[in-house]
N, C-alpha and C positions, 0 to 999 in steps of 0.2 A: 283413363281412370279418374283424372278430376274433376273432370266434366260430370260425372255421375251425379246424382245430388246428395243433399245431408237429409237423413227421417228423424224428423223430430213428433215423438208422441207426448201425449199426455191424460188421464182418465177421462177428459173430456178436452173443453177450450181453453180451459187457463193455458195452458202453455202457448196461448198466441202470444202473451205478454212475453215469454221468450224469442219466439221467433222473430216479433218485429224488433227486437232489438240485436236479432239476427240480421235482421234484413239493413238494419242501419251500421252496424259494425261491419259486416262480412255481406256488400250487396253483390259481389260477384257470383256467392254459389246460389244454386238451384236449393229449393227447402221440397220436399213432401212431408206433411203433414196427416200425420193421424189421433185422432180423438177417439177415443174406446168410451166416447158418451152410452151406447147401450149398457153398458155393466160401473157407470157412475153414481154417486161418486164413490172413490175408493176409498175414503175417509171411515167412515163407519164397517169395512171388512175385516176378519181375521187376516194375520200376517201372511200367513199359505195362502189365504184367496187371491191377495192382494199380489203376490210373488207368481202364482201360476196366471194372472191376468197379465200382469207387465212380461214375461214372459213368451206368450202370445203376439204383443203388442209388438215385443222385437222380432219374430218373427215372420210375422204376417208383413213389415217396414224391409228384411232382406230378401221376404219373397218379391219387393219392388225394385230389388237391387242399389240398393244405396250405398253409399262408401264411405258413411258413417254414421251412427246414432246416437243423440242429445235424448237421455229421458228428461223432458221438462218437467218433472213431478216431483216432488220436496216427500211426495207420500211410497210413489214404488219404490224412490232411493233407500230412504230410510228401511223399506222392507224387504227390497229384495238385490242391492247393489252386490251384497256381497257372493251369490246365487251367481251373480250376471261376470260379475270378475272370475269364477271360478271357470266359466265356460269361454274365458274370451277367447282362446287358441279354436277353437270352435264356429267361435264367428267368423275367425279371418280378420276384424272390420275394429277399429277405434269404438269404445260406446263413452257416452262422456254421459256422467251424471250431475244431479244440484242437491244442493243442502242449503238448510232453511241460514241466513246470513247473519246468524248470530256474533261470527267473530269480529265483524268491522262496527256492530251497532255494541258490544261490549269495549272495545277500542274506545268509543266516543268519549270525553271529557266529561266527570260528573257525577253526582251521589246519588242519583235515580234509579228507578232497576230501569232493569229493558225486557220488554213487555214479547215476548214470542207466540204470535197470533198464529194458529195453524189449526189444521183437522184435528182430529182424535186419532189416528193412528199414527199420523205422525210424533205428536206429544209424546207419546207413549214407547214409541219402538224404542229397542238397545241405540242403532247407531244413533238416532238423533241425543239420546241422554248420554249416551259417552260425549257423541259433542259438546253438548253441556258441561260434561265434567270435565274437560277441559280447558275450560274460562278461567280467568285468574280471579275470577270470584262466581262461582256456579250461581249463589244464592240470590244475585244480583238479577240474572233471569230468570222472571217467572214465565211458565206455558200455560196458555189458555185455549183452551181448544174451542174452538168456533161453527158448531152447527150451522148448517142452515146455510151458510151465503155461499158456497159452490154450487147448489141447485136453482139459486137466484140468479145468480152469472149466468146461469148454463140455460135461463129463460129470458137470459136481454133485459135482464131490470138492473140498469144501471144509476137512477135518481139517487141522490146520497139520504135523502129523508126515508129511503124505502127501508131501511137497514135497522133504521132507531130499534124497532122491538128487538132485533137480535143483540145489537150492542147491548140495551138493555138488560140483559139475560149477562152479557159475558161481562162488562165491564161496571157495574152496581157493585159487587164488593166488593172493588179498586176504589171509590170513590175518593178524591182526594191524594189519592198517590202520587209522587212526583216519579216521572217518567222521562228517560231522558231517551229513548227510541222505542218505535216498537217495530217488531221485525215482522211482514209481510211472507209468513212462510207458507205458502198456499200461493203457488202461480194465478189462480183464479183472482188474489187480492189485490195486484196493481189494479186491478179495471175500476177499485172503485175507491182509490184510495181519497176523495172526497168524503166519500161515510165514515171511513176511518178517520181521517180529520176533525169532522164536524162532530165524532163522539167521543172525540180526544179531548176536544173543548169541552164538552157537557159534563164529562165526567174525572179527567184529570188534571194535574199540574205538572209542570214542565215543559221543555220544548219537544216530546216527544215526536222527533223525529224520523219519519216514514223510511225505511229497507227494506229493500229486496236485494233477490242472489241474481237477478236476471242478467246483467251487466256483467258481475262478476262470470257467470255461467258459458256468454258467450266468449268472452276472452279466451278461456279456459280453452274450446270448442277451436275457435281460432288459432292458438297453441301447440296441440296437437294434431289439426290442418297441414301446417307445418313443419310438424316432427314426421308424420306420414308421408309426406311429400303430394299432400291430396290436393292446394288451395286451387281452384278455379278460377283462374286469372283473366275470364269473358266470360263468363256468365252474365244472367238479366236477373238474376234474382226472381225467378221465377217459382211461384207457391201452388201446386196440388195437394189439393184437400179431401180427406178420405177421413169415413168414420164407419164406426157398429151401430150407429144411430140413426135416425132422421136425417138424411142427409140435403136432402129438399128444406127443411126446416132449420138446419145447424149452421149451412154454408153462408146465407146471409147475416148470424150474427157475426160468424168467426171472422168474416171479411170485415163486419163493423168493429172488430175490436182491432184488427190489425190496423185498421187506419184513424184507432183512437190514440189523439196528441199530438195528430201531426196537421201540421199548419199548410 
C-alpha cells in the first residue's frame, strides 16, 4: 500500500511548485502528476465548471491508482473542496487540499495590508472569502485578481521583465501603498516570483514579503501520510507526468520548473 504513489493535480503546471517541494520534504514517495492544461486555466470558469473539471481530475488520478491525492490548486479548492469532502468515503483515499496562505502573511508584524494575488475565481469563491473573514483584521487584505500570468507560465515565459504590462494593469492603483506581504495565491506564481519582486519595487512600499501555501501544503500531505499509515519509507521520488494537453510540448517545461532553484 505505501509503495503506491501520491496524484497530485493541478489545471495545468503551477502545481509543480508543489510537487518539488514535495519532492524536497517527502523524497521517499513516488508523485504522479497531472495537468488538466487542455481545459486551462481554471481561473476565468464558473464555480460548477470548475467543480465538474477537478472532479474529473480526481478521477482520471484513482483510475492510476494512487493512495493519495494533493489538489495543488488554490482555484478547484476554493470551488469544489467541499463537493470533494462530501464524497471522501467514496474514494477510500486521503485527498489533501491548498488555500491561498493568507493566515501566516496576516500573522506578519506591521500596519501594511497584505496584498492576495490570485485568479479571479479564486478572489471571488465563498471558501476563500470566509477565509478572509476570518483574519483578525479582514480589511487589512486586499484580493487582486491577476489575469493573464497562468497562460504565461503555461508557455515557459519565465523573464521577470515579461510580466511589467500585466503588473501594470493590477498593481497602478496600489501605487504607493505600504505592503507588508503579498500572498502568492496561484500555484503558477512561485515560478516567477522575480516579476513579483521587481513590480513590488516599481510600484509599492514596504517590505512586501513574498508567500506561498506550498510548504505549508506539503506538510500537511506529510501529516496525514502518517495518520494513514501510507509513508513510503524507499521510495526514489520518482515523477510521472500526464496531462489533457500537449504532452510532447508541456513535459519539457514542467521538468524545467521542477528543477527551478535548485543548485
Amino acid at each position: 500500500m505505501s509503495e503506491r504513489p501520491v496524484g497530485v493535480f493541478d489545471s495545468g503546471l503551477g502545481g509543480a511548485s508543489v510537487l518539488r517541494e514535495a519532492l524536497r520534504l517527502l523524497p521517499n514517495e513516488n508523485y504522479i502528476y497531472y495537468g488538466d492544461n487542455g481545459n486551462a486555466p481554471y481561473g476565468d470558469k464558473s464555480d460548477d465548471d470548475i467543480t465538474a473539471l477537478t472532479m474529473a481530475c480526481i478521477d482520471k488520478l484513482l483510475s492510476m491508482d494512487v493512495k493519495a491525492i494533493l489538489i495543488a490548486c488554490n482555484t478547484a479548492t476554493a470551488a469544489s473542496v467541499s463537493k470533494v469532502r462530501q464524497l471522501m468515503d467514496q474514494y477510500s483515499i486521503p485527498i489533501i487540499s491548498m488555500e491561498p496562505a493568507i493566515k501566516p502573511a496576516c500573522a506578519l508584524p506591521g500596519t501594511g495590508k497584505v496584498f492576495m494575488m490570485a485568479t479571479l475565481a479564486t478572489t471571488r469563491l465563498d471558501r476563500y472569502l470566509a477565509l478572509q473573514a476570518r483574519m483578525p483584521d479582514p480589511s487589512r487584505v486586499i484580493n487582486i485578481p491577476c489575469p493573464g500570468i497562468v497562460e504565461r507560465v503555461e508557455a515557459g515565459i519565465f523573464d521577470d521583465a515579461a510580466y511589467d504590462d500585466l503588473f501594470d494593469k493590477y498593481l497602478a492603483p496600489y501605487r504607493g501603498t505600504e505592503v507588508d506581504a503579498i500572498v502568492l495565491g496561484c500555484t503558477h506564481y512561485p515560478f516567477i516570483k522575480g516579476a513579483f519582486a521587481r513590480n513590488a519595487k516599481r510600484y509599492l512600499r514596504g517590505s512586501c514579503t513574498l508567500i506561498d501555501g506550498s510548504v505549508g501544503t506539503v506538510r500537511q500531505l506529510g501529516r496525514i501520510l502518517d495518520r494513514y499509515k501510507l509513508r513510503n519509507p524507499c521510495g526514489a521520488g520518482k515523477v510521472e507526468f500526464h496531462t489533457s494537453g500537449d504532452e510532447a510540448a508541456l513535459k519539457p517545461i514542467f521538468e524545467k520548473l521542477l528543477m527551478q532553484d535548485k543548485k
